[in-house]
C-alpha positions as CSV (number, residue, x, y, z in Angstrom):
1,X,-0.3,15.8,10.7
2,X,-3.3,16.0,8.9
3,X,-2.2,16.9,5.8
4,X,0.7,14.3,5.8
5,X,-2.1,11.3,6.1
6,X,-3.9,12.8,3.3
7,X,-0.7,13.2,0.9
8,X,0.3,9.6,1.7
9,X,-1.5,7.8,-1.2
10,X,-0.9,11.0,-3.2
11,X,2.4,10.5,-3.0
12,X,3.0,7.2,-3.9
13,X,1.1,7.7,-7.1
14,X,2.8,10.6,-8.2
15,X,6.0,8.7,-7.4
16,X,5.1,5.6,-8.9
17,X,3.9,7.1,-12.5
18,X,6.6,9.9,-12.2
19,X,9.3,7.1,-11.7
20,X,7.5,4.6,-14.5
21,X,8.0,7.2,-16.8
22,X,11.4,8.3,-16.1
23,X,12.8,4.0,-15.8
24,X,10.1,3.6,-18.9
25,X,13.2,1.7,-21.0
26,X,14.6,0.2,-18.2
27,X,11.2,-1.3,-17.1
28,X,10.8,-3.0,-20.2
29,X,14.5,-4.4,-20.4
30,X,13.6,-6.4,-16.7
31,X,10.9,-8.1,-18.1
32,X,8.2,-5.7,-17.4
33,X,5.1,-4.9,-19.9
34,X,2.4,-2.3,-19.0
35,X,-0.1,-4.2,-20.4
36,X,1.1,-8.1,-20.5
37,X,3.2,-8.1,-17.3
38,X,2.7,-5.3,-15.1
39,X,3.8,-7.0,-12.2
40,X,6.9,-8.2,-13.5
41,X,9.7,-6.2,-11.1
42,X,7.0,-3.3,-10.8
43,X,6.6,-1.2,-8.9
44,X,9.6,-2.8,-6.8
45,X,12.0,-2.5,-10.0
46,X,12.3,1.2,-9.9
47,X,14.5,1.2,-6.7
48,X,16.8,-0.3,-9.3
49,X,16.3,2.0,-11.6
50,X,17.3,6.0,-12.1
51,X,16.1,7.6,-9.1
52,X,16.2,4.4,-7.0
53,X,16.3,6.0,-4.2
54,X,13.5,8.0,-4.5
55,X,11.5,5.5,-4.6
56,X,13.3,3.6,-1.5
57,X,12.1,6.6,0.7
58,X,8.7,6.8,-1.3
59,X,8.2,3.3,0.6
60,X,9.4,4.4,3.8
61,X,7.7,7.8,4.0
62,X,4.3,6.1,2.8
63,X,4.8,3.3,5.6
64,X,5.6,5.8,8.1
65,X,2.2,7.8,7.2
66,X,-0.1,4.5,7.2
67,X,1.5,3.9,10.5
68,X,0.3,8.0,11.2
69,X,-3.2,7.2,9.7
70,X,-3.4,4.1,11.9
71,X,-3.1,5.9,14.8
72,X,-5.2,9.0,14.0
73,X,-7.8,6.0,13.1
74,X,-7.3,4.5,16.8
75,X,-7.4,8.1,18.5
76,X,-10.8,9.1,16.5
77,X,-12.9,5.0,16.4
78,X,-15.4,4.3,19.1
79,X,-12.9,2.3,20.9
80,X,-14.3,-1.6,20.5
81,X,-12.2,-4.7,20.0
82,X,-12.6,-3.9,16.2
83,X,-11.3,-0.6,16.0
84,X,-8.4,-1.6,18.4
85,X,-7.3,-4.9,16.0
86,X,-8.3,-2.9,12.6
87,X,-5.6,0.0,13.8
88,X,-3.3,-2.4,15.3
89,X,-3.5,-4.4,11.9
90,X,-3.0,-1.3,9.7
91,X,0.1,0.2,11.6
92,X,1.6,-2.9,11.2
93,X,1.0,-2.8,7.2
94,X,2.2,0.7,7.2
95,X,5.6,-1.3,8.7
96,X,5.6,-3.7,5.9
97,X,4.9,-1.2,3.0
98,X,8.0,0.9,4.6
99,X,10.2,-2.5,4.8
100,X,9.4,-2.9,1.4
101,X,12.7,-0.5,1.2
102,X,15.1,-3.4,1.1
103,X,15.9,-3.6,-2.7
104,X,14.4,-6.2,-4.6
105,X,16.6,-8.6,-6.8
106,X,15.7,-8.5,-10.1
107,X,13.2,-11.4,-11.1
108,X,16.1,-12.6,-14.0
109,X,19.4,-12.6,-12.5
110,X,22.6,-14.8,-12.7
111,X,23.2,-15.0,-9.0
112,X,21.2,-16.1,-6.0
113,X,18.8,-14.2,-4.2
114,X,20.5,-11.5,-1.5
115,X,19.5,-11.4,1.8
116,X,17.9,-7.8,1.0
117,X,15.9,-9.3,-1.7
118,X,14.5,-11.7,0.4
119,X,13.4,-9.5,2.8
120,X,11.6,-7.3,0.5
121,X,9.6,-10.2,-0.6
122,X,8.9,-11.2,2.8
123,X,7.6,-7.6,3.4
124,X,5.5,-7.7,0.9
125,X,4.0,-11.0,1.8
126,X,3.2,-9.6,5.2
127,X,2.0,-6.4,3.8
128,X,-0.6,-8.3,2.3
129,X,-1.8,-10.4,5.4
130,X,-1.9,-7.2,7.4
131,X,-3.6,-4.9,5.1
132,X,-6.6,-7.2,4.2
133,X,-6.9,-8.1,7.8
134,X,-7.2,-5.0,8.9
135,X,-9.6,-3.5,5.9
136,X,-12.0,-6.3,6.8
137,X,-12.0,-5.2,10.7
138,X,-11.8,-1.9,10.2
139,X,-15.4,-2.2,8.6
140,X,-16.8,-3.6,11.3
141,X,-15.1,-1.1,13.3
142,X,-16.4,1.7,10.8
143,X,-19.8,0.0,11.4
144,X,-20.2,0.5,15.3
145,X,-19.1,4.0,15.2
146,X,-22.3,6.0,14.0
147,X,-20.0,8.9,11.9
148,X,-18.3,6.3,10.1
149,X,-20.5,3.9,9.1
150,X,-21.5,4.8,6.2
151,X,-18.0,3.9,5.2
152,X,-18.1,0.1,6.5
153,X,-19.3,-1.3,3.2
154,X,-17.5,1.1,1.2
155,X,-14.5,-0.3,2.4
156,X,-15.8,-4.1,2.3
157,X,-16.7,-3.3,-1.4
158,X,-12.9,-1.6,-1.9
159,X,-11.5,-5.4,-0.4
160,X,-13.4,-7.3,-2.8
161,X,-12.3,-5.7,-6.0
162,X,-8.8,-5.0,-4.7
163,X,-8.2,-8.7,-3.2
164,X,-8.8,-10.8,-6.1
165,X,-7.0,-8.0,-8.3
166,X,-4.2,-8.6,-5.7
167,X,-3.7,-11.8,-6.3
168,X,-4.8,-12.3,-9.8
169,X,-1.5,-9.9,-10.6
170,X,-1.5,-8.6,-15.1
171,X,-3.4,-5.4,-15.8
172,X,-5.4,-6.5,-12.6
173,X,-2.9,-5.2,-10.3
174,X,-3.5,-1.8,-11.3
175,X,-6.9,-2.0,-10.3
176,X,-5.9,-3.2,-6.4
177,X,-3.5,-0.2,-6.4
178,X,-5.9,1.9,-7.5
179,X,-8.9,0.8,-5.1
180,X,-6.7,0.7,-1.9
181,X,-5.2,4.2,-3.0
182,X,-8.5,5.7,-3.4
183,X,-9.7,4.2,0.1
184,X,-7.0,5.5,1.8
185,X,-7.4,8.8,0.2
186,X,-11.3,8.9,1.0
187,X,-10.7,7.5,4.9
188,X,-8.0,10.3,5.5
189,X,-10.4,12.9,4.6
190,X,-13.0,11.5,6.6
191,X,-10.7,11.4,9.7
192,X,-10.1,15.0,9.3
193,X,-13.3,16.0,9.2
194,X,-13.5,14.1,12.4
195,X,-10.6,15.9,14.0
């Protein structure tokens, strides 16, 4: 289990560029741009693309391991009010990041938005409000547990150059994946040093 928390943000990199690559053409004939619109039906569009469903189980295998990391982080944290909501918080964003496996619609469309669509916006509103939630916790969780401290503002610093980025969407956006990618990586390998 190890191993699988430390390939989770791995993975959905590899997948993501791999896939960007592949649906490079396609991309750009939704409406995306790397540069001017990266948002624009990515990374959401390439479940519509070639290899779809690769990167339908790409959300659901990377859900199911923040769910994994979630837990290993509620098994290993001093247990305190913080480190019980921060864990709580995160499994339910590795939830949201897996729901995010109901297809989008495409942003331009001629028909009304399908039931799946919806959902997969929903999931990605709520993967939102439980991610940050649970980053900001999780540091004060980090910082009444003496072998993770040093980590607290680390990831307090990682949620104030990925929130805005979050929201601001363009070439931003690649920053807040990057950042929360890199966190993720970095707090996996401090669990197993832990464990």
């Amino acid at each position: 289990m190890k191993r699988v928390i430390l390939l989770g943000p791995i993975l959905f990199a590899s997948v993501l560029t791999i896939l960007t690559l592949a649906n490079y053409e396609f991309l750009l004939n939704l409406g995306w741009h790397p540069i001017n619109d990266p948002t624009f039906d990515w990374p959401s569009g390439l479940a519509l693309g070639r290899f779809g469903g690769v990167m339908t189980a790409t959300f659901i295998a990377t859900g199911f391991i923040m769910t994994l990391f979630a837990r290993r982080l509620f098994l290993d944290l001093k247990p305190t009010l913080s480190s019980k909501l921060g864990t709580t918080l995160m499994a339910f964003a590795g939830l949201f990041l897996a729901a995010l496996a109901f297809t989008t619609d495409p942003t331009i469309r001629d028909y009304p938005a399908t039931l799946h669509g919806r959902l997969h916006d929903l999931s990605f509103i709520f993967l939102g409000l439980t991610l940050f939630p649970a980053m900001i916790v999780l540091g004060f969780a980090f910082r009444a547990d003496e072998r993770w401290k040093n980590l607290a503002v680390y990831t307090w610093g990682t949620l104030a150059l990925a929130g805005p980025a979050f929201f601001i969407k363009g070439a931003a956006f690649y920053v807040f994946l990057f950042a929360i990618l890199v966190w993720n990586e970095i707090a996996a390998s401090r669990l197993n040093q832990y464990s």
